[in-house]
N, C-alpha and C positions, 0 to 999 in steps of 0.2 A: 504494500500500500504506500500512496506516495505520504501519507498522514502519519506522523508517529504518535508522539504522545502526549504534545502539546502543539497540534496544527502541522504546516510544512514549511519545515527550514531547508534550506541548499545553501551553499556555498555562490554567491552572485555572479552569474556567465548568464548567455544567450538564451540556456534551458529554462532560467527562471522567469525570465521574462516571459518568452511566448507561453510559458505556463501561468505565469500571473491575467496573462488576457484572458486564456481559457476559462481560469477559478473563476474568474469575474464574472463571464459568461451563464458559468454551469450554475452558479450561487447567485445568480439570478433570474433564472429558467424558472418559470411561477413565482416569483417571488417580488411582487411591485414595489416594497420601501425598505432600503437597506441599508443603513450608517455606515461610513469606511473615516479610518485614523491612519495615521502612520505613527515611528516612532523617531527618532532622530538622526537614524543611519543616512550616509551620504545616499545611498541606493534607494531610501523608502520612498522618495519625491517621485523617481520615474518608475518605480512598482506601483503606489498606489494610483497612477495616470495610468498603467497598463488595466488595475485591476477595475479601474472605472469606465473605461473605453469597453472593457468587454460588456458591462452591467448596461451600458448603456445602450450595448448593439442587443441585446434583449430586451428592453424596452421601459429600463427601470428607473426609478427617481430616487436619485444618490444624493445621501444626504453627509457632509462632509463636514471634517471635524478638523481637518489639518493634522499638525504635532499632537497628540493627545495619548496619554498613557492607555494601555488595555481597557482598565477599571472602568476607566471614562468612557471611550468607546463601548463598552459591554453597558454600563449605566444609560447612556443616551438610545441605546438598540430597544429599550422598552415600550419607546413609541413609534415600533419599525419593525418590520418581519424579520430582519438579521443583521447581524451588523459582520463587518470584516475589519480584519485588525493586518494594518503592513508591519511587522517586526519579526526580530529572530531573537528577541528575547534576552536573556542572559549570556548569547553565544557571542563570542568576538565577532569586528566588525565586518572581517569580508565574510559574512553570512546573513540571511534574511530569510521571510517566508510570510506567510500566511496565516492566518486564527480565523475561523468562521464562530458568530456566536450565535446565541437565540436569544429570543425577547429576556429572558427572567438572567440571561449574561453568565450562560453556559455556555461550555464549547459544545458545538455540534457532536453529535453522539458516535460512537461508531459505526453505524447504522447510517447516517446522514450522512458521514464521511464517506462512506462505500459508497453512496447515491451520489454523491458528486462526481467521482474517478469515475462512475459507467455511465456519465453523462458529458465525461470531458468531450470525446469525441465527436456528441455529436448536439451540441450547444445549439439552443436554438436562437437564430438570429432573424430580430425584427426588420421590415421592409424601412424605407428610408422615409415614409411617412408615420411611423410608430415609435421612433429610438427615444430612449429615456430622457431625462433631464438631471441636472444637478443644481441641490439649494443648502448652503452652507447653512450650520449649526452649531449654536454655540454650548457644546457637550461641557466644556470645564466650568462654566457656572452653574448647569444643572447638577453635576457632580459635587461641585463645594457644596452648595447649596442643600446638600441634601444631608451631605456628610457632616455639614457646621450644625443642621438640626439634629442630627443622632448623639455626637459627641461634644461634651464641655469641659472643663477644664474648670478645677475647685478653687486651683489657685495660679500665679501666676508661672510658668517652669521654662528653664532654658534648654535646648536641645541642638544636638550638633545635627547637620543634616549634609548627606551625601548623596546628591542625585546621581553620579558615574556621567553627568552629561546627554542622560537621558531624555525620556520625555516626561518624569516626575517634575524637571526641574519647572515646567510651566504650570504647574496646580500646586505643589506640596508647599511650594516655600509662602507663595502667599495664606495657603491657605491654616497651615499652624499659626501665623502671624494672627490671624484673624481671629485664630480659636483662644489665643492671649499666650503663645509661646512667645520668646525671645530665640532669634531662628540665626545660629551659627552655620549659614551655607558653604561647602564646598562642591564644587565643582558642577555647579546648577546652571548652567549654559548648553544650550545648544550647540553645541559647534559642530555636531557630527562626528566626532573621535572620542574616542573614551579616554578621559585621563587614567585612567584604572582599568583593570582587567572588569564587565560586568555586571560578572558572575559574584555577590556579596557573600564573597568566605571568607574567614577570618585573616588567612593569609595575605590576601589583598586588600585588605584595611590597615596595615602595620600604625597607619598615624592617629586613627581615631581614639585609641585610647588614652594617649597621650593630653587632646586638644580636648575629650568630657573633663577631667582629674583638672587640667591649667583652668578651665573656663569655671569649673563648678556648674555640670549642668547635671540636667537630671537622667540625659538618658542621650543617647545618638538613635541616630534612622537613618540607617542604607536602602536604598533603591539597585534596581535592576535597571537593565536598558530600555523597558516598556514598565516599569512601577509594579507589574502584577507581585513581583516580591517585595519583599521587605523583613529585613534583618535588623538586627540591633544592641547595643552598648547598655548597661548597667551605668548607675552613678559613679561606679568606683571605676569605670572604663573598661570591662571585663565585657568579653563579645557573649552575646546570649548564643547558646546553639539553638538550632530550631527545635529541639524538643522541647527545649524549656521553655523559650516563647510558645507554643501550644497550649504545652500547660496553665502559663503564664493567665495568658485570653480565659482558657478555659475558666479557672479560678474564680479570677475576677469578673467575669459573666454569668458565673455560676452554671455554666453548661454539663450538662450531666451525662451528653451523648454526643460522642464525638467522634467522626468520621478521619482519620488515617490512613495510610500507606504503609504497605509490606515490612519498610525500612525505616521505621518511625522507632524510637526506644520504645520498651518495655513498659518503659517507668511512666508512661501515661494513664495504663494500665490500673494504677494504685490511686487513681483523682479520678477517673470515667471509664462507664460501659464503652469501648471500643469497638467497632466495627472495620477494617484495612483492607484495601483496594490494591491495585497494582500503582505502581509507581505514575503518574502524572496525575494535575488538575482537572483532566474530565473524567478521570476514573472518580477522584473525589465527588466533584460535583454529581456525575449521575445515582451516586449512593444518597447522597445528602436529600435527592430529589423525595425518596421514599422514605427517611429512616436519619434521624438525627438533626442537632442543632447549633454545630458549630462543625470545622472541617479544616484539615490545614496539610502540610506537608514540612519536611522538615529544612527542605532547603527553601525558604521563606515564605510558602504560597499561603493565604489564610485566607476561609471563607466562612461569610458571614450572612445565612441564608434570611435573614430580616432583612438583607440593605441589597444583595445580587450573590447570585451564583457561579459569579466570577471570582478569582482571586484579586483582593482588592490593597496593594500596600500603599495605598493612600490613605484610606479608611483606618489598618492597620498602624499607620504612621499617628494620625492622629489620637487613636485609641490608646496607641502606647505613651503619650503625652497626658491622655489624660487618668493611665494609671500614676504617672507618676509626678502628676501633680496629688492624689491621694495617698497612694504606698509609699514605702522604701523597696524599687523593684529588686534592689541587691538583697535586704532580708528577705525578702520573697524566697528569690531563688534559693538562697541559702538554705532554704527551709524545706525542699522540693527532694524528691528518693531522685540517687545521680548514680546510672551505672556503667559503666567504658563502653564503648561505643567509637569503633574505631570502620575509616572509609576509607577503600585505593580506588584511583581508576588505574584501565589500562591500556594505552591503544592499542588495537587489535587490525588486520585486516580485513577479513569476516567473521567478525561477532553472532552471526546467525545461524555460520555453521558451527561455530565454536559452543552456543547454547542450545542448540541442537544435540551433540555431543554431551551436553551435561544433563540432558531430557528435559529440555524448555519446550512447551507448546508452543508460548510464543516469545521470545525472546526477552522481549523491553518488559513482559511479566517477570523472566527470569525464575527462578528454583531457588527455594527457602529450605533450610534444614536446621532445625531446632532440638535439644535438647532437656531437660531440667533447668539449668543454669546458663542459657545462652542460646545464640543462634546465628547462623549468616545468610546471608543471600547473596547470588551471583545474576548478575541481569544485565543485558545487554541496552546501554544509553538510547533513549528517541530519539537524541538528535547530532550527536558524533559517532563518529569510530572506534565508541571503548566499549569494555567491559567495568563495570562497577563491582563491589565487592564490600557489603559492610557486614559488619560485624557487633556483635554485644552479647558482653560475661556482667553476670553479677559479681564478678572480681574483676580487674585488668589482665590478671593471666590466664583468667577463662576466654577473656574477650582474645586474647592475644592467641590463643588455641583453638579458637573457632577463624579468628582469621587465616591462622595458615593452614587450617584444613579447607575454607574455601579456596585458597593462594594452590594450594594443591591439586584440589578438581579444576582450576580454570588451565592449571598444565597441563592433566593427563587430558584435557578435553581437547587444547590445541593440540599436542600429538595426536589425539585419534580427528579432531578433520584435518589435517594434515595428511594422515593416511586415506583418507576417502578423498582426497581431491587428488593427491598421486595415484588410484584406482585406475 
């Protein structure tokens, strides 16, 4: 499928294009009112002109949003049959792609994604007295707007903010400002290059702990390259990992049912009934549709089915502002069950035959193997050329003996498709 597991990302060449004209097309074959965003990749300006040139040769009225993070485009799609989203997300910048949503700011299911790919081909194009039209929309003030009623602030708190240069940087800064933050921006411009790698892991944060501890703020907020994540900094500058901010929300929401992923800690486990999905955001979301009331992933994705069923780290952004304008999110965490939990990637050349080999149905689900005390999964990325690999011990040297027993099956797996492609 050309769809992984958060939409279609490629590497930006000639295939993407005449592929972005098609999606445009097929995603709006019935389908008369559709939102389209981009994010702030040098490439997103002449992808989302491709993907509106196709919408429009089917005869649609595209309603445009410009720069605008995920959240936003997913939140404006409520008064629209679908919205399309141009980004690649948290991937570096020579790559991009596609996110199709529905009204309530789900990703299209997998079901609806197969129906587009057996319609690429044969895309229906309206006569030269039918083609669409296009009427701009201003998505980031119905976004604040919605989001400055849900969440407040008790008191007044400062917060470091890192947009990566994304398209956060055009809603998040004013919009904490507004909520009564005091907003320590970095790198909240446009400019189409990421000063940072994306992707908000700890490692590519090196300065933010430093600039919470000098400023005396209350918390940081990392953004992604389209906002749908969002990461974040304690008081004392200590990066939160995503299971904790899960918990974190949860807690403080009081959520009691909370929808996860495969590769989520344990220790969620011990604060809410859990239900876990395969690794991406519309696996979350189509659980969330039936069965639970908060949703998250642990590499920053958080969803909040009161406000959309998109991943929203704008919402997220603000919400962590306004825990900590009432907590101390550091005693918080402090106070939380923590057990090792440990992550590799690996490049691979075929990941598919390589988790095939390890008895993956389907790859990017990947193969979980649990014990009493621990567990690993091996699962092939949606949207590079690795193999992931986590791991977690209710000790570090469990956790550390569950990882090299997975580090072990993803060897003897590349030696055995190794031998079936020399067959």
């Amino acid at each position: 499928m050309l769809f992984g597991s958060s939409g279609i990302r490629q590497e930006f060449g000639p295939g993407l294009i005449d592929l972005a004209l098609r999606i445009g097309a097929a995603a709006a074959d019935g389908t008369p009112g559709i939102v389209v965003g981009r994010d702030t990749r040098t490439t997103s300006e002449l992808l989302e002109h491709c993907v509106i040139a196709g919408m429009l040769s089917a005869g649609a009225t595209v309603f445009t949003c410009g720069i605008a993070p995920t959240p936003t485009v997913a939140y404006a799609t409520r008064d629209a049959d679908a919205g399309c989203m141009i980004t690649a997300s948290h991937n570096p910048e020579p790559y991009n792609g596609v996110k199709l949503l529905n009204p309530d700011g789900s990703s299209f299911t997998r079901r609806q994604q197969a129906a587009i790919e057996e319609t690429l081909e044969g895309s229906h194009w309206e006569g030269w007295d039918k083609q669409g039209h296009v009427s701009p929309v201003d998505a980031l003030a119905m976004h604040r707007d919605a989001i400055l009623g849900e969440v407040s602030l008790s008191r007044p708190v400062t917060v470091v903010l890192d947009c990566g240069n994304g398209a956060g940087s055009v809603i998040t800064p004013d919009l904490l400002g507004e909520a009564g933050a005091t907003v320590i921006g970095l790198n909240c411009n446009v400019s189409g290059r990421f000063a940072r790698p994306s992707e908000p892991l700890e490692a590519n944060l090196p300065y933010i702990g430093e600039i919470v501890r000098k400023r005396g703020a209350g918390c940081a907020v990392i953004h992604d390259g389209d906002a749908d994540r969002m990461m974040a900094f304690d008081e004392r500058g200590r990066y939160i990992d995503g299971d904790h901010l899960l918990m974190l929300f949860a807690k403080y929401l009081d959520r009691k049912h909370v929808v996860t992923t495969v590769d989520a800690s344990m220790a969620i486990e011990e604060v809410a009934e859990v239900r876990r999905t395969p690794v991406g955001d519309t696996f979350v979301s189509e659980e969330l549709l039936s069965w639970g009331d908060f949703g998250g992933e642990a590499s920053g994705s958080w969803i909040f089915p009161g406000h959309s069923y998109c991943p929203d780290g704008i919402y997220a952004a603000a919400l962590l502002c306004e825990i900590a304008s009432e907590w101390s999110i550091a005693e918080e965490l402090d106070r939380m069950p923590r057990y090792t939990l440990l992550r590799e990637s690996y490049r691979v050349a075929s990941p598919r035959e390589i988790m095939a080999a390890i008895g993956a149905d389907e790859p990017t689900h990947g193969v979980r193997f649990d014990d009493d005390d621990g567990w690993y999964l091996i699962r092939a990325s949606g949207t590079e050329p690795k193999v992931r690999i986590t791991a977690e011990g209710k000790t570090p040297e469990k956790a550390k003996e569950m990882l090299d027993a997975g580090h072990t099956a993803l060897e003897r797996a590349k030696r055995v498709s190794g031998e079936r492609r020399s067959e």
